[in-house]
N, C-alpha and C positions, 0 to 999 in steps of 0.2 A: 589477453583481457586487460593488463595494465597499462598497458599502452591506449586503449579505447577509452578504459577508466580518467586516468590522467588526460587524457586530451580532452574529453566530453568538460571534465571538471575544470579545466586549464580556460576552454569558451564560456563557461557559465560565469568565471571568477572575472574574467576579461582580461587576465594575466595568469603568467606559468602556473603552473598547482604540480605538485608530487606527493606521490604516495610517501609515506614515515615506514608504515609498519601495517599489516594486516591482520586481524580477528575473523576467526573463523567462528559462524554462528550456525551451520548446517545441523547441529544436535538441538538446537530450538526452535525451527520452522521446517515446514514441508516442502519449501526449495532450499538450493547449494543458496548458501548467502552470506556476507559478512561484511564487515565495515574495512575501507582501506584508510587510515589514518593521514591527516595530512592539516594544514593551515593555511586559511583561516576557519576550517572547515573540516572534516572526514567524510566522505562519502559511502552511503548506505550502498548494496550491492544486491538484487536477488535475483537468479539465476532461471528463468525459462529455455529448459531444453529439446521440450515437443516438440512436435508439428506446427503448434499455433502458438508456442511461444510468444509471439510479438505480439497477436491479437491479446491474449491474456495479460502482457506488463503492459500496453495499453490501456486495456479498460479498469486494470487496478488504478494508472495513473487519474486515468478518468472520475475514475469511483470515487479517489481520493479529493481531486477537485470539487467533486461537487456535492460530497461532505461539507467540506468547507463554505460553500456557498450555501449551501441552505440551512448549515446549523451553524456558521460563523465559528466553530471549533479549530482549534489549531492542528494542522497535517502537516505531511512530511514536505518538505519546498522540493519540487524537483530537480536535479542539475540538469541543464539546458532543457529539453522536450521532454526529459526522464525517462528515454528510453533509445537505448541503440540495440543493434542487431550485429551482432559477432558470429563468428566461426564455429564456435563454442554453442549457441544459442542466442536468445534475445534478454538483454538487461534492461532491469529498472533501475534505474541510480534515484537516490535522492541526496540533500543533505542530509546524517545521520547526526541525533539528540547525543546527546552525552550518556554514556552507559550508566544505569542506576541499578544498584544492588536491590533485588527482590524479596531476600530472602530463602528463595526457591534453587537452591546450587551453586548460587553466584557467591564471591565472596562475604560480603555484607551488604546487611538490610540498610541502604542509606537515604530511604525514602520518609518524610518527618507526613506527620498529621494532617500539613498544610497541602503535601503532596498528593496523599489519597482525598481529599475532601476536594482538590480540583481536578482528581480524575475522573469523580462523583458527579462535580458539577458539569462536565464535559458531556459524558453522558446521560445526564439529565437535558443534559440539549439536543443531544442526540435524538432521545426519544418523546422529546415537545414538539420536535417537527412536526406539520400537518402542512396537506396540499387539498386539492381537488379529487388527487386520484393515488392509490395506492399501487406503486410500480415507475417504472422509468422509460418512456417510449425510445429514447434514443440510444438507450444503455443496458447493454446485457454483463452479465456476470461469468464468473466461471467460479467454478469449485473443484480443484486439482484439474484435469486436463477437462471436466464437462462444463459445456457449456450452460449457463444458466439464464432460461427467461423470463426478463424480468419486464416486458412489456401488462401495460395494464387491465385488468379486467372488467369488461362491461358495468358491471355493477361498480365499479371504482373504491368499493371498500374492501380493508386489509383481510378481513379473516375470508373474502372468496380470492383474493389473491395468494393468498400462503395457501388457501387448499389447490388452486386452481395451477400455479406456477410454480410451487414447491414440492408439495405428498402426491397428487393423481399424476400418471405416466401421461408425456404427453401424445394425441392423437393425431393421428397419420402416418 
């Protein structure tokens, strides 16, 4: 896997990239994941090893895209397509933000007032979006290995989509 890591990374930079040093982050997310340290850059890593692994680090990378296009919010930059398929399973690479102390385990809290007020406003973008229709035609989801349908409901508003696509069992 660092062999794929560094190369993917090495095409995205347009020059060599080596791994420094690795962080292991599987005790805070629900995939194998961590950051492989390196410059100008460290590369974020998350690990799909089902079946559909690769449709899932996919439509994450997707998801992530088009976050950003519709609420203008800052996401993770993908290294090259942000997704290879190993041996192992299917990766999502991105570039990985700089570690910040939480509070929550981590060494120290070293996030200042200004940090949380534009995480605040981040998600206040998030949820000003408004469209036509509530749902995504050409984007499904997953939620650990299920898939999630996220195509739109007749009625086009939120609350028959969250019952209709979310809570009732789907039909057929």
């Amino acid at each position: 896997m660092v062999r794929e890591v560094e190369q993917a990374a090495s095409a995205h930079l347009g020059r060599q990239w080596q791994h420094l040093g690795f962080a292991d982050l599987k005790d805070r997310a629900s995939h194998p994941c961590g950051i492989f340290s390196g410059e100008p850059f460290s590369v974020f890593v998350k690990l799909y090893a089902g079946p559909n692994g690769l449709e899932q680090a996919a439509a994450e990378v997707a998801g992530l895209r088009f976050i950003h296009h519709v609420a203008d919010v800052a996401t993770p930059v993908p290294v090259c397509d942000g997704v290879i398929a190993t041996k192992a399973g299917s990766m999502l690479l991105s570039e990985a933000l700089p570690e910040r102390g939480s509070g929550r385990g981590l060494p120290s809290d070293s996030r200042t007032a200004c940090d949380y007020a534009d995480i605040g406003r981040a998600l206040a973008r998030l949820h000003q979006v408004q469209g036509g229709v509530s749902g995504m035609p050409a984007l499904d989801g997953f939620f650990g290995p299920f898939r999630l349908d996220s195509r739109p409901v007749v009625t086009g508003r939120w609350a028959d989509f969250y019952a209709e696509r979310r809570l009732l069992p789907p039909c057929g």
